[in-house]
PDB file of the backbone (N, CA, C, O) and the ligand in Angstrom, with CONECT records:
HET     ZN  A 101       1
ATOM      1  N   UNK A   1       0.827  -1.212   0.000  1.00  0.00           N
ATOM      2  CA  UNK A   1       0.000   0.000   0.000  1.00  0.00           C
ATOM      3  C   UNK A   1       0.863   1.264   0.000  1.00  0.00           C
ATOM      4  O   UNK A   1       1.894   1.319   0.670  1.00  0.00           O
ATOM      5  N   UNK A   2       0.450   2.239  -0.727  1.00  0.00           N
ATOM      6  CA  UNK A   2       0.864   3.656  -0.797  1.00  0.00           C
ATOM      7  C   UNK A   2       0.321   4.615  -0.161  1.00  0.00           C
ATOM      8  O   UNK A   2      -0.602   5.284  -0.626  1.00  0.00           O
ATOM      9  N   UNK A   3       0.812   4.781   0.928  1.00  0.00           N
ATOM     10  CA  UNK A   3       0.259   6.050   1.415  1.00  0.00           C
ATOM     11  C   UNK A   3       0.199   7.544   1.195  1.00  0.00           C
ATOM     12  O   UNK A   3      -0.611   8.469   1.239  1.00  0.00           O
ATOM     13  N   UNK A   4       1.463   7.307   0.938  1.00  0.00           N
ATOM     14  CA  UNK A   4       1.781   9.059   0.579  1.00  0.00           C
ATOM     15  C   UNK A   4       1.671   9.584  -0.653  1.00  0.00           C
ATOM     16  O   UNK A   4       2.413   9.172  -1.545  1.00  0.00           O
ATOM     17  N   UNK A   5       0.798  10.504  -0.877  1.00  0.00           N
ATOM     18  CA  UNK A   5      -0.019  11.174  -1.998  1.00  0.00           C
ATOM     19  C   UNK A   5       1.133  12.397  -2.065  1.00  0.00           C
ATOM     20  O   UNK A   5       1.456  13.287  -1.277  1.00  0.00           O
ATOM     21  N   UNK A   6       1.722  11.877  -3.784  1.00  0.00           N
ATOM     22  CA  UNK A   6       2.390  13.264  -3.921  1.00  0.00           C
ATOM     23  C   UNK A   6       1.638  14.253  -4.848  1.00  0.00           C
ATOM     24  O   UNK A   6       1.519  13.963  -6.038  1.00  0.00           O
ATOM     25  N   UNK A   7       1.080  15.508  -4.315  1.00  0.00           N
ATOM     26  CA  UNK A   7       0.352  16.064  -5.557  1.00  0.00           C
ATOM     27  C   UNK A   7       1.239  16.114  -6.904  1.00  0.00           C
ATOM     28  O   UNK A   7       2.457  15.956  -6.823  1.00  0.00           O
ATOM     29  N   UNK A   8       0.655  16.320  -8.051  1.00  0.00           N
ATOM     30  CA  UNK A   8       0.592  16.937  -9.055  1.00  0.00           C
ATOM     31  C   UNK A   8       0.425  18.112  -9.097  1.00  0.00           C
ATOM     32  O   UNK A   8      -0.397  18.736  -8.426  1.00  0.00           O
ATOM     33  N   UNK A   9       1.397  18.680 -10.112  1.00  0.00           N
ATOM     34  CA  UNK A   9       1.030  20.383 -10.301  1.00  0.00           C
ATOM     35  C   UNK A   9       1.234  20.938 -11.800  1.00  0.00           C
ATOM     36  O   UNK A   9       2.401  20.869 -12.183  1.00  0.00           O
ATOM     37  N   UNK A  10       0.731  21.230 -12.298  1.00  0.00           N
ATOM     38  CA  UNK A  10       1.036  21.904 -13.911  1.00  0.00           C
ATOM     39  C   UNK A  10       1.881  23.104 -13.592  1.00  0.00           C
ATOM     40  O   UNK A  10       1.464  24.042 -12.912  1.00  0.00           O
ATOM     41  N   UNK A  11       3.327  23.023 -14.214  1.00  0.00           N
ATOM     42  CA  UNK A  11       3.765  23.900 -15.204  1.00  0.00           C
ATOM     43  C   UNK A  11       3.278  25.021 -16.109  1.00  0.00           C
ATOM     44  O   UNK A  11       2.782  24.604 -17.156  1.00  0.00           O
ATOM     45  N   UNK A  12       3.298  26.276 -15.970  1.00  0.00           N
ATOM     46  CA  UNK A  12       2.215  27.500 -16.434  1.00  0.00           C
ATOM     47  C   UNK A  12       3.054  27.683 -18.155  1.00  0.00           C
ATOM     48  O   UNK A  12       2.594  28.361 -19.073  1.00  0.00           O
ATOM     49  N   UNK A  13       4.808  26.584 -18.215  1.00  0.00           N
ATOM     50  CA  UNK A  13       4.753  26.984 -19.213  1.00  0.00           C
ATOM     51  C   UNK A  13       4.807  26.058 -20.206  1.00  0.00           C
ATOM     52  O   UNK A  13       4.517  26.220 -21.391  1.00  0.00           O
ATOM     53  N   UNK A  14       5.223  25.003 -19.617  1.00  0.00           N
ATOM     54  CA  UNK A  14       5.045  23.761 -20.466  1.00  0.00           C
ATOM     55  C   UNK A  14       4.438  22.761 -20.530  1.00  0.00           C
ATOM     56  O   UNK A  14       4.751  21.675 -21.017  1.00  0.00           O
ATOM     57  N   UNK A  15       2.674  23.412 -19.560  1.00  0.00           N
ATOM     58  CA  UNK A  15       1.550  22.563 -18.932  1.00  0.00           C
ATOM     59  C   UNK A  15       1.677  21.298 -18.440  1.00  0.00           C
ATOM     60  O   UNK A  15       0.683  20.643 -18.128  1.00  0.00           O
ATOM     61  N   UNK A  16       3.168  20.739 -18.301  1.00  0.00           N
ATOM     62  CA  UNK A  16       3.380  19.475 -17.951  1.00  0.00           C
ATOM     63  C   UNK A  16       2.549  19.457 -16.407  1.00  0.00           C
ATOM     64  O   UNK A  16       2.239  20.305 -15.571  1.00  0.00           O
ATOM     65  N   UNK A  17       2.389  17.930 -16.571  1.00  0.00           N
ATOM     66  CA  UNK A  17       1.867  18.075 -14.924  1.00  0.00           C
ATOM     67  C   UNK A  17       2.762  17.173 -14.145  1.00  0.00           C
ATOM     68  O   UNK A  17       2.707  15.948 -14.257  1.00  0.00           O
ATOM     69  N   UNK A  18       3.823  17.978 -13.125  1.00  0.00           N
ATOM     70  CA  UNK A  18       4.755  17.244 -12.639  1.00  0.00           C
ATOM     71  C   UNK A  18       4.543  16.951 -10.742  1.00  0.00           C
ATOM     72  O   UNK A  18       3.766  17.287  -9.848  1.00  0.00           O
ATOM     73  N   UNK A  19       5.663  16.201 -10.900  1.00  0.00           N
ATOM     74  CA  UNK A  19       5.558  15.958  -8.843  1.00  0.00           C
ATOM     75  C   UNK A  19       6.028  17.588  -8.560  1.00  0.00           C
ATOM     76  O   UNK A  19       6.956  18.339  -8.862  1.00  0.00           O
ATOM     77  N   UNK A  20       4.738  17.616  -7.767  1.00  0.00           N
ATOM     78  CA  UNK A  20       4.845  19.366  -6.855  1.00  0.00           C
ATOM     79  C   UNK A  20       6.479  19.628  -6.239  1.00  0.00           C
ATOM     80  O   UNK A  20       6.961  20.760  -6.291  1.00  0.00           O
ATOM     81  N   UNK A  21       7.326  18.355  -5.608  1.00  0.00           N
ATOM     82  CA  UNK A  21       8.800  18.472  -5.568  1.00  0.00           C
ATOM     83  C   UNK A  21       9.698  18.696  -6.450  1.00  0.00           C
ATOM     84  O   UNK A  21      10.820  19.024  -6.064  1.00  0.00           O
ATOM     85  N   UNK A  22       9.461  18.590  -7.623  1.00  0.00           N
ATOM     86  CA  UNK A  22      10.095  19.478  -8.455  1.00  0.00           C
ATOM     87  C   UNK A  22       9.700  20.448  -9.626  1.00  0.00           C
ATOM     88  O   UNK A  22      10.139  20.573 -10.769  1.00  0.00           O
ATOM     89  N   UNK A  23       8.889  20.974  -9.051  1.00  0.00           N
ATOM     90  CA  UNK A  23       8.572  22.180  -9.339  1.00  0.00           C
ATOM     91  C   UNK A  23       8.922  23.398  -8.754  1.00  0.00           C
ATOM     92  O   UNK A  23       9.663  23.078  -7.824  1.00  0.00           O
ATOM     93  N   UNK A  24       8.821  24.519  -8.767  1.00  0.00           N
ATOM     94  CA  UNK A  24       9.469  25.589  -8.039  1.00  0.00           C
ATOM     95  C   UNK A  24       7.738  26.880  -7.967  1.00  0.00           C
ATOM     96  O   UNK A  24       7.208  27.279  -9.004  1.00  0.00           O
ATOM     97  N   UNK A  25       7.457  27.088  -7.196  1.00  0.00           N
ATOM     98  CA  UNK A  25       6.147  27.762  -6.486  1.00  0.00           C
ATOM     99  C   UNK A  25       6.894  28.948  -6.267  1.00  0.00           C
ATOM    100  O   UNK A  25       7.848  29.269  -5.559  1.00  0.00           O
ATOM    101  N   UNK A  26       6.004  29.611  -7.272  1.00  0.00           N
ATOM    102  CA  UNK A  26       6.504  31.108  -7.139  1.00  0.00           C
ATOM    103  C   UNK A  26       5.276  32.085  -6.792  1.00  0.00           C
ATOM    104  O   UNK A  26       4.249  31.703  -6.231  1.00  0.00           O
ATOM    105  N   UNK A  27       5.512  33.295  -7.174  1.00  0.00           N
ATOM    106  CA  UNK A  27       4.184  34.248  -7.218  1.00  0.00           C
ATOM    107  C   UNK A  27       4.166  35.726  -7.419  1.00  0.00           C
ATOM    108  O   UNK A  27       4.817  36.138  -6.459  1.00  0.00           O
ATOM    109  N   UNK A  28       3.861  36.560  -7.988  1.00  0.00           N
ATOM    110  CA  UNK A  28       4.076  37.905  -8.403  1.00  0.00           C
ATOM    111  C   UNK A  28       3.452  38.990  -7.004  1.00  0.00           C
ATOM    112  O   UNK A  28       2.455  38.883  -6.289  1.00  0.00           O
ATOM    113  N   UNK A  29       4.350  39.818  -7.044  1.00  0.00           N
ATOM    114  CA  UNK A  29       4.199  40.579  -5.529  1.00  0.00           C
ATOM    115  C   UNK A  29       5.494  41.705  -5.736  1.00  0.00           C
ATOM    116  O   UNK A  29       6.689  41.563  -5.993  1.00  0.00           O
ATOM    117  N   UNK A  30       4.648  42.844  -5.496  1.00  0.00           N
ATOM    118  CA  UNK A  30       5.643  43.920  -5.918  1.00  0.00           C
ATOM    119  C   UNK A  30       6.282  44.291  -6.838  1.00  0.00           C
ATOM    120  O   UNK A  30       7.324  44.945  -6.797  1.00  0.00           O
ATOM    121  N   UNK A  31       5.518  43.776  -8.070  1.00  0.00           N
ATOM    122  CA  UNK A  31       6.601  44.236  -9.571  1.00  0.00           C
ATOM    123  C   UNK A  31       7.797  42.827  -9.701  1.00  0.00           C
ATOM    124  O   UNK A  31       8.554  42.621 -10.650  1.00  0.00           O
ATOM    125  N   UNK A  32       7.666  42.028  -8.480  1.00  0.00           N
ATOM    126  CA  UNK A  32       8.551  40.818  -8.783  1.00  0.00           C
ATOM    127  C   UNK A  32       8.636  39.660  -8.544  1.00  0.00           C
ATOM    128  O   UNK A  32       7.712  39.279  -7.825  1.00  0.00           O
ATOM    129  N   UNK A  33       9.482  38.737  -8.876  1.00  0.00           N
ATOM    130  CA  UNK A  33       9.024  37.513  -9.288  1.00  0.00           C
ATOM    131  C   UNK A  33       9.233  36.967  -7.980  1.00  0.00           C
ATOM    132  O   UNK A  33      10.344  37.380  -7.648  1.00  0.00           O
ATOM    133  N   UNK A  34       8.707  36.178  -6.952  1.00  0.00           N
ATOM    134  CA  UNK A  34       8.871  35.777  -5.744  1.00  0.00           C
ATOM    135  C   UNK A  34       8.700  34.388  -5.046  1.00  0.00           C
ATOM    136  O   UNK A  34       7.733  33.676  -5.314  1.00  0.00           O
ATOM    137  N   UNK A  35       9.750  33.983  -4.059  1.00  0.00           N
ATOM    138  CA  UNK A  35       8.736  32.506  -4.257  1.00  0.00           C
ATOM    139  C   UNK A  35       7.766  32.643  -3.808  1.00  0.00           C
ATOM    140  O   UNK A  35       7.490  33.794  -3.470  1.00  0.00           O
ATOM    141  N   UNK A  36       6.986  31.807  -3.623  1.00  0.00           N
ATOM    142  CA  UNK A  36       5.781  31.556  -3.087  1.00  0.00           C
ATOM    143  C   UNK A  36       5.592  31.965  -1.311  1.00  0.00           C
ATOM    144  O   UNK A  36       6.258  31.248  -0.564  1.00  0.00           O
ATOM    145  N   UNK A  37       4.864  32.894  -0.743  1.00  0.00           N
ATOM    146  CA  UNK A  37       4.665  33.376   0.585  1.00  0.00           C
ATOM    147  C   UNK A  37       3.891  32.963   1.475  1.00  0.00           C
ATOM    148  O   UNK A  37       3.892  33.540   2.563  1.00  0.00           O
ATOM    149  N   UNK A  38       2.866  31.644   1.192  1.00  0.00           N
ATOM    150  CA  UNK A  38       1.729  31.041   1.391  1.00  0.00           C
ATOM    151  C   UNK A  38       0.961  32.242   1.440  1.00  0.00           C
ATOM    152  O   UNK A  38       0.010  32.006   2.186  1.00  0.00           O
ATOM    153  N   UNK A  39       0.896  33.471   0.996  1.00  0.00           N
ATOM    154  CA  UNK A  39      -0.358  33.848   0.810  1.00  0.00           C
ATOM    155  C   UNK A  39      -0.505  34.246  -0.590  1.00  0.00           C
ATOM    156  O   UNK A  39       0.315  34.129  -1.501  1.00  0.00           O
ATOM    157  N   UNK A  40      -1.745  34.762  -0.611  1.00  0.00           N
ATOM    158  CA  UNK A  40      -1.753  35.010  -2.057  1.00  0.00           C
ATOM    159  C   UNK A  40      -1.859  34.364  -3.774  1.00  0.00           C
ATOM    160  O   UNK A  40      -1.843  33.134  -3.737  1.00  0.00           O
ATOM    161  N   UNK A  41      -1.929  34.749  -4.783  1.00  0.00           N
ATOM    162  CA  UNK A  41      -1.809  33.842  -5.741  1.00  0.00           C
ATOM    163  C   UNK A  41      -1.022  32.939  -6.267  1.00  0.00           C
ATOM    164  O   UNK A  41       0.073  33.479  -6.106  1.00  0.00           O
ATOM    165  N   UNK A  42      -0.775  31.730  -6.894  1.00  0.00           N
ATOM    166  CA  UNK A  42       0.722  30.907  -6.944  1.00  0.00           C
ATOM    167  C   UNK A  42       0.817  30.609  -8.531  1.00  0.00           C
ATOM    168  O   UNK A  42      -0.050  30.819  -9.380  1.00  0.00           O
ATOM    169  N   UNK A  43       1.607  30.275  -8.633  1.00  0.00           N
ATOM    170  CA  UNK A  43       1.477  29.382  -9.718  1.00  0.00           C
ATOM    171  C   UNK A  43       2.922  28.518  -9.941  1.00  0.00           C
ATOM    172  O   UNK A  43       3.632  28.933  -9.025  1.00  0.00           O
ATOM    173  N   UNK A  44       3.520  27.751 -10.530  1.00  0.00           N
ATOM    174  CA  UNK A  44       4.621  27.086 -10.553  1.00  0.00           C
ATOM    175  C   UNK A  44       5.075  26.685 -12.505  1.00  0.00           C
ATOM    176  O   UNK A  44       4.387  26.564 -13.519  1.00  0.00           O
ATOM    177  N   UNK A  45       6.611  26.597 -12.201  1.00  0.00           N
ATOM    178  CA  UNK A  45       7.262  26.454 -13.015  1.00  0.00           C
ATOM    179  C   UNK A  45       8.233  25.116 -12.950  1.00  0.00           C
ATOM    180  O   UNK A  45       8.649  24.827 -11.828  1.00  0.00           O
ATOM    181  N   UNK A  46       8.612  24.313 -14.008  1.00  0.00           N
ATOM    182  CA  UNK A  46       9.320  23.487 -13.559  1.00  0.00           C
ATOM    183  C   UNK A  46      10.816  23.557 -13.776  1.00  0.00           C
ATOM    184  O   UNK A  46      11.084  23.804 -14.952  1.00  0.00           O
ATOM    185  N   UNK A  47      11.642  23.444 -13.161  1.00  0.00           N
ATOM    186  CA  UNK A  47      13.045  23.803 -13.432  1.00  0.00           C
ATOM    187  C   UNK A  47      13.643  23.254 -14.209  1.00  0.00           C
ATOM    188  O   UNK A  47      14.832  23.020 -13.998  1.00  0.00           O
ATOM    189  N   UNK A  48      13.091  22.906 -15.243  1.00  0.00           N
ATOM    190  CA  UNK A  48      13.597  22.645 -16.739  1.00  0.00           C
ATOM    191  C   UNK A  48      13.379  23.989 -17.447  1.00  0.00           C
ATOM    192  O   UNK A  48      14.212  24.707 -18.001  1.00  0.00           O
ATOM    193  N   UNK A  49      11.787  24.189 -17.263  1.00  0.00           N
ATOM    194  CA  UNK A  49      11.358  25.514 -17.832  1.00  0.00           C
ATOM    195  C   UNK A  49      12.215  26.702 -17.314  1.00  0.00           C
ATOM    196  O   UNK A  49      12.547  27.625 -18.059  1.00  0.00           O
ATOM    197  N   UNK A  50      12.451  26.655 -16.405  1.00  0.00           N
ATOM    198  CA  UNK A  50      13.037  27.731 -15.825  1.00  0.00           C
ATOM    199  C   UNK A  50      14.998  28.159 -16.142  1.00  0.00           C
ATOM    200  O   UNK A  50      15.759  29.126 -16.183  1.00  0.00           O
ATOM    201  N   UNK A  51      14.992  26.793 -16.282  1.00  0.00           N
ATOM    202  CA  UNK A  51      16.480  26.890 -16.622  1.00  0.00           C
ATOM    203  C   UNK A  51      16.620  27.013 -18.462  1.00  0.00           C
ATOM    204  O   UNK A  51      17.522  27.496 -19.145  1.00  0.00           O
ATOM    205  N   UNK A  52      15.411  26.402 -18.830  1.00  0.00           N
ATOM    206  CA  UNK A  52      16.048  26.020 -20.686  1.00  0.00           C
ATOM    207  C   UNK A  52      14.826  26.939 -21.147  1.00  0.00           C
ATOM    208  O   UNK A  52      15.177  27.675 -22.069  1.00  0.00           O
ATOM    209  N   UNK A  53      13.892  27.058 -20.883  1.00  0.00           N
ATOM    210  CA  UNK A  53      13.174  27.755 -21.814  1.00  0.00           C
ATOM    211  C   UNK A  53      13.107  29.197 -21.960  1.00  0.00           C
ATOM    212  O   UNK A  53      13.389  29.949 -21.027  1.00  0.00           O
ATOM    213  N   UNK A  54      12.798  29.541 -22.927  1.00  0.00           N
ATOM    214  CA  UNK A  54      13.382  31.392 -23.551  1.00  0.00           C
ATOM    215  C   UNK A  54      12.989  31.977 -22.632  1.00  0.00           C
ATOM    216  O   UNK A  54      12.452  31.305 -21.751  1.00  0.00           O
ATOM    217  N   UNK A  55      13.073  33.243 -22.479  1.00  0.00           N
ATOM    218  CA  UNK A  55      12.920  34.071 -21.383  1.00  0.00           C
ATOM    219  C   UNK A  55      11.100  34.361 -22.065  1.00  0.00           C
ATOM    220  O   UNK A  55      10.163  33.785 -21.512  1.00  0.00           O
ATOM    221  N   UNK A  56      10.916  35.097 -23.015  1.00  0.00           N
ATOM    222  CA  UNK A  56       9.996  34.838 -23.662  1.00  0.00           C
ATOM    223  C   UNK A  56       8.866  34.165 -23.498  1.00  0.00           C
ATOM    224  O   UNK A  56       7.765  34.714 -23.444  1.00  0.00           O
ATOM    225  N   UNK A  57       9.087  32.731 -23.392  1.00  0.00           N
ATOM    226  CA  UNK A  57       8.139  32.186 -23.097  1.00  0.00           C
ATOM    227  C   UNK A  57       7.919  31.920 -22.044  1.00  0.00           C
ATOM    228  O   UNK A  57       6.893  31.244 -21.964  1.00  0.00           O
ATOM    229  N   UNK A  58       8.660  32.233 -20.576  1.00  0.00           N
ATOM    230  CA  UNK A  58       8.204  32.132 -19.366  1.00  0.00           C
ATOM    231  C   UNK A  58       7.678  33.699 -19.708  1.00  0.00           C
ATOM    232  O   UNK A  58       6.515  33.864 -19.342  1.00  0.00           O
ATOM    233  N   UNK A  59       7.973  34.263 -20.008  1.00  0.00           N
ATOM    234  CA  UNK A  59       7.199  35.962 -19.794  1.00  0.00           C
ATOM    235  C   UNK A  59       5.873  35.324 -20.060  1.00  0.00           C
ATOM    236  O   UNK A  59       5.252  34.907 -19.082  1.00  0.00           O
ATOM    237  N   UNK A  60       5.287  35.175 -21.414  1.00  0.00           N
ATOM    238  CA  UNK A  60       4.208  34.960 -22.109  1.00  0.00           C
ATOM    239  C   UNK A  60       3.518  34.039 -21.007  1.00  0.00           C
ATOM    240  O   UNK A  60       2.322  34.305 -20.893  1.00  0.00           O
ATOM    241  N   UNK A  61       3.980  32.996 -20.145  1.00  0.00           N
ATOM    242  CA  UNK A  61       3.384  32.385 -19.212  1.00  0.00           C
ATOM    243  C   UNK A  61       2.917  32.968 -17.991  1.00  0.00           C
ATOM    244  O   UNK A  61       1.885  32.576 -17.445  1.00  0.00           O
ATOM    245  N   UNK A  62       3.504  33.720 -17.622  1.00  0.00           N
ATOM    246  CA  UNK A  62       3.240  34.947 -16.740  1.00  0.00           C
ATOM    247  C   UNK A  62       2.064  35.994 -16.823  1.00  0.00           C
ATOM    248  O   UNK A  62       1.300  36.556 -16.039  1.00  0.00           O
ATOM    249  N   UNK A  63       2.320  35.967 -18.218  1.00  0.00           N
ATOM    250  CA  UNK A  63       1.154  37.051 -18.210  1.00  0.00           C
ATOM    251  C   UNK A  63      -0.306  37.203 -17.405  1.00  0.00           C
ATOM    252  O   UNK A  63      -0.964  38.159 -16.995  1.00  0.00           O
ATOM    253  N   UNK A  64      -0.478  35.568 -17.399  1.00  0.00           N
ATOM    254  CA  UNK A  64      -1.661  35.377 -17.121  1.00  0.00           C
ATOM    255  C   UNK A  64      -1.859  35.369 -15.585  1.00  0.00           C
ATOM    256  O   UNK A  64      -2.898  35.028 -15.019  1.00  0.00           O
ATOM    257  N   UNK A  65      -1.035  35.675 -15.153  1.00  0.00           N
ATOM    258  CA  UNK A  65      -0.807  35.490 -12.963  1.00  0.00           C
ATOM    259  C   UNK A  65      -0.070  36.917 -12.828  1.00  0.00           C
ATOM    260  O   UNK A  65      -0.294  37.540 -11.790  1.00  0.00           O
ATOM    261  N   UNK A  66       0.713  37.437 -13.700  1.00  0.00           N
ATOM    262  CA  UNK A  66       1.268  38.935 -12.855  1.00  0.00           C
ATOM    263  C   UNK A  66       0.776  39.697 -14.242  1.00  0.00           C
ATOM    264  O   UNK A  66       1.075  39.476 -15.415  1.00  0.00           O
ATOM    265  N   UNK A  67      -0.339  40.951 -13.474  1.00  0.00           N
ATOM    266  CA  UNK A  67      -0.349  42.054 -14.494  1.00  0.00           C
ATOM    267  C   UNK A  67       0.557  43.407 -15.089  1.00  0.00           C
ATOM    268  O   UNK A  67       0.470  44.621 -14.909  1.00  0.00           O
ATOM    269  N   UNK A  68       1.437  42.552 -15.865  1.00  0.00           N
ATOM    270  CA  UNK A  68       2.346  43.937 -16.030  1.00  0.00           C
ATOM    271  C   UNK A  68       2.702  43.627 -17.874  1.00  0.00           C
ATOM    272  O   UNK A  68       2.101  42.717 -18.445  1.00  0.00           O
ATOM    273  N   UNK A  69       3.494  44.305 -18.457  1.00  0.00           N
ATOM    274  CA  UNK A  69       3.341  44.340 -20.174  1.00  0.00           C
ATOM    275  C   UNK A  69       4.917  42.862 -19.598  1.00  0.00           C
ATOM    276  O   UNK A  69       5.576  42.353 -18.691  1.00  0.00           O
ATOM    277  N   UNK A  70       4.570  42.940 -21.260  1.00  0.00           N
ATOM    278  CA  UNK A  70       5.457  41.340 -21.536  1.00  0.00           C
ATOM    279  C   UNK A  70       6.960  41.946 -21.396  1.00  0.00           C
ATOM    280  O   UNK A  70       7.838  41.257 -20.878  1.00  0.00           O
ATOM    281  N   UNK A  71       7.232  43.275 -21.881  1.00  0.00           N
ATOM    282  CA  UNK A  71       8.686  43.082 -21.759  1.00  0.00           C
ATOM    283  C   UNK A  71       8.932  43.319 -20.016  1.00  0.00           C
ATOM    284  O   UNK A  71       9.360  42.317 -19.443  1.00  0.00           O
ATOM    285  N   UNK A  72       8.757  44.236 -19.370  1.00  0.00           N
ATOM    286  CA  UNK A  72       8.412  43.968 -17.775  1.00  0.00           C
ATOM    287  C   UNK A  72       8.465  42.566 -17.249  1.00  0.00           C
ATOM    288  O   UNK A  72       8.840  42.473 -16.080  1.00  0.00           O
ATOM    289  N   UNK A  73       8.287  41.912 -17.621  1.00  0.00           N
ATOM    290  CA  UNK A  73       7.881  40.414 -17.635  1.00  0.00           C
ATOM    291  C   UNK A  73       9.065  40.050 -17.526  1.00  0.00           C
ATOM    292  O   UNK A  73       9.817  39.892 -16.564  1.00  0.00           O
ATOM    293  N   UNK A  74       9.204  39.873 -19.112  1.00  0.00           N
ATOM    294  CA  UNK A  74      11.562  39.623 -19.540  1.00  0.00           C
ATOM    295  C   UNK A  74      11.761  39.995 -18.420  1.00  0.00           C
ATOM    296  O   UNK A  74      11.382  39.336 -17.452  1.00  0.00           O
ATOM    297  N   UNK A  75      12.362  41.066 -18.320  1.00  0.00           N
ATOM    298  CA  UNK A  75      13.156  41.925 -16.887  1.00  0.00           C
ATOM    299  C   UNK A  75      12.738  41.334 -16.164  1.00  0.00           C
ATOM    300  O   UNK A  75      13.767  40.742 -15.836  1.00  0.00           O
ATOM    301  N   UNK A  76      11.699  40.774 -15.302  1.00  0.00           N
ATOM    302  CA  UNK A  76      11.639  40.191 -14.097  1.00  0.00           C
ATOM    303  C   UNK A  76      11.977  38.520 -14.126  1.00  0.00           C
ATOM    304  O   UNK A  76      12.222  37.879 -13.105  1.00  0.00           O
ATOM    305  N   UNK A  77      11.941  37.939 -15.508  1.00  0.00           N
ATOM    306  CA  UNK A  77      12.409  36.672 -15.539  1.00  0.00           C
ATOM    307  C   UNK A  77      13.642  36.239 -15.534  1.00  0.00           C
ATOM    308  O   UNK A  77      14.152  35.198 -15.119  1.00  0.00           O
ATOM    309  N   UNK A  78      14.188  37.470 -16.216  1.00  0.00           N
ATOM    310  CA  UNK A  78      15.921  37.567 -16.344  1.00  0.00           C
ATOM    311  C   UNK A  78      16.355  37.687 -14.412  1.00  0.00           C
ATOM    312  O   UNK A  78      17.256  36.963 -13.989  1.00  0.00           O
ATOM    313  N   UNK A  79      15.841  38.349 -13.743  1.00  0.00           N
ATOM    314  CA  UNK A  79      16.649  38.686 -13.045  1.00  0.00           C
ATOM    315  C   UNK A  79      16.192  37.829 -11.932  1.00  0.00           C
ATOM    316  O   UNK A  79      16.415  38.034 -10.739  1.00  0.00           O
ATOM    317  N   UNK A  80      15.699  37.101 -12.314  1.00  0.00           N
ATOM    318  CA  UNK A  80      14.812  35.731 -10.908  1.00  0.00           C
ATOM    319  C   UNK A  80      15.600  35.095 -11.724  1.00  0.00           C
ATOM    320  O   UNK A  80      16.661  35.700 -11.570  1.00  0.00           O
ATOM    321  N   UNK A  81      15.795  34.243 -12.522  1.00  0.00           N
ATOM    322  CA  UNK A  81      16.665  33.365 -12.978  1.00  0.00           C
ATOM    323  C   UNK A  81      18.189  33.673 -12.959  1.00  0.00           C
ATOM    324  O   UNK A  81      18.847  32.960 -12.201  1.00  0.00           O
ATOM    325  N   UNK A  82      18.800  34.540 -13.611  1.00  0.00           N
ATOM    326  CA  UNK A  82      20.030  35.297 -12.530  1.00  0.00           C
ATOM    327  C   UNK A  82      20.159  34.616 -11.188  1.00  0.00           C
ATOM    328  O   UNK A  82      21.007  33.762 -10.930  1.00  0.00           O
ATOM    329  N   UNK A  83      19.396  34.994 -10.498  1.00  0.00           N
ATOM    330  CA  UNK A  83      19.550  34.982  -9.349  1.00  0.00           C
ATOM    331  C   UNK A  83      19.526  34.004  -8.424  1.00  0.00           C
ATOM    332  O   UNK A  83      19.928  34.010  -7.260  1.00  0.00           O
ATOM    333  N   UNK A  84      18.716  32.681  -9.437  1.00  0.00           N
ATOM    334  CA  UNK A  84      18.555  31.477  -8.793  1.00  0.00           C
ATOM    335  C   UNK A  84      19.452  30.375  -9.042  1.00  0.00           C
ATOM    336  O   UNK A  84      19.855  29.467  -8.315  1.00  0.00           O
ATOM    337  N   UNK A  85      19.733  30.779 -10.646  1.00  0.00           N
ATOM    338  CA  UNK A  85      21.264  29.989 -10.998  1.00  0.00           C
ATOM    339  C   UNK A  85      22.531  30.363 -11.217  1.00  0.00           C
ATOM    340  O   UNK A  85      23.450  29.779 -11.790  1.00  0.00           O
ATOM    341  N   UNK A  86      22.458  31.577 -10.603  1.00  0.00           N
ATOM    342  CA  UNK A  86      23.794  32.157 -10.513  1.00  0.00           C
ATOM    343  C   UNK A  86      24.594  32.735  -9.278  1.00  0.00           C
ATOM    344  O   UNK A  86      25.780  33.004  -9.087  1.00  0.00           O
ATOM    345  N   UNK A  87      23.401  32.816  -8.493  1.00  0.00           N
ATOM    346  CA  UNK A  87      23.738  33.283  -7.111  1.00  0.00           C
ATOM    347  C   UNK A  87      23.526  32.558  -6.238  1.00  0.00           C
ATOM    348  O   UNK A  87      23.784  32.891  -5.082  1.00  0.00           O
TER     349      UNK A  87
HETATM  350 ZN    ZN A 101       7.721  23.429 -17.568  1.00  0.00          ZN2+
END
C-alpha cells in the first residue's frame, strides 16, 4: 500500500503536470518575481522551464498570474533566474 499522496502540479509553461517536488512555487508581488509566501496567488514552473526555456516564453506564461506588459515580464524573468542559478 501507498500512502503518501504526492500532488501533481502543472507547469504555467510547459503545462506538464509534474511531482509538486520538483517544481518551483513562485508568485508575483511587488513588480517581482517571488517565491511563493503562502499567501496570495501561486502558480509554478518546472526547473527545466526555468532553466532552458526562452525568457519569452516564461514571460508569455506569466502574463496570465502577474499584471504587467510582456517586456516587464523579460526583466523580471531575467533577473529571478540570474539569481537562482547564478547566485
Ligand atoms: Zn515546464
Amino acid at each position: 500500500m501507498i500512502n503518501k499522496h504526492i500532488p501533481f502540479r502543472m507547469c504555467i509553461s510547459c503545462k506538464a503536470r509534474i511531482e509538486q517536488n520538483n517544481l518551483i512555487r513562485l508568485q508575483c508581488r511587488d513588480r517581482k518575481i517571488i517565491p511563493y509566501s503562502h499567501e496570495g496567488r501561486s502558480f509554478y514552473f518546472c526547473k527545466d522551464c526555468l532553466k532552458n526555456a526562452k525568457k519569452e516564453k516564461l514571460a508569455k506564461a506569466l502574463q496570465r498570474y502577474c499584471k504587467k506588459d510582456k517586456n516587464n515580464l523579460i526583466k523580471m524573468v531575467e533577473t529571478y533566474k540570474e539569481k537562482i542559478f547564478n547566485g
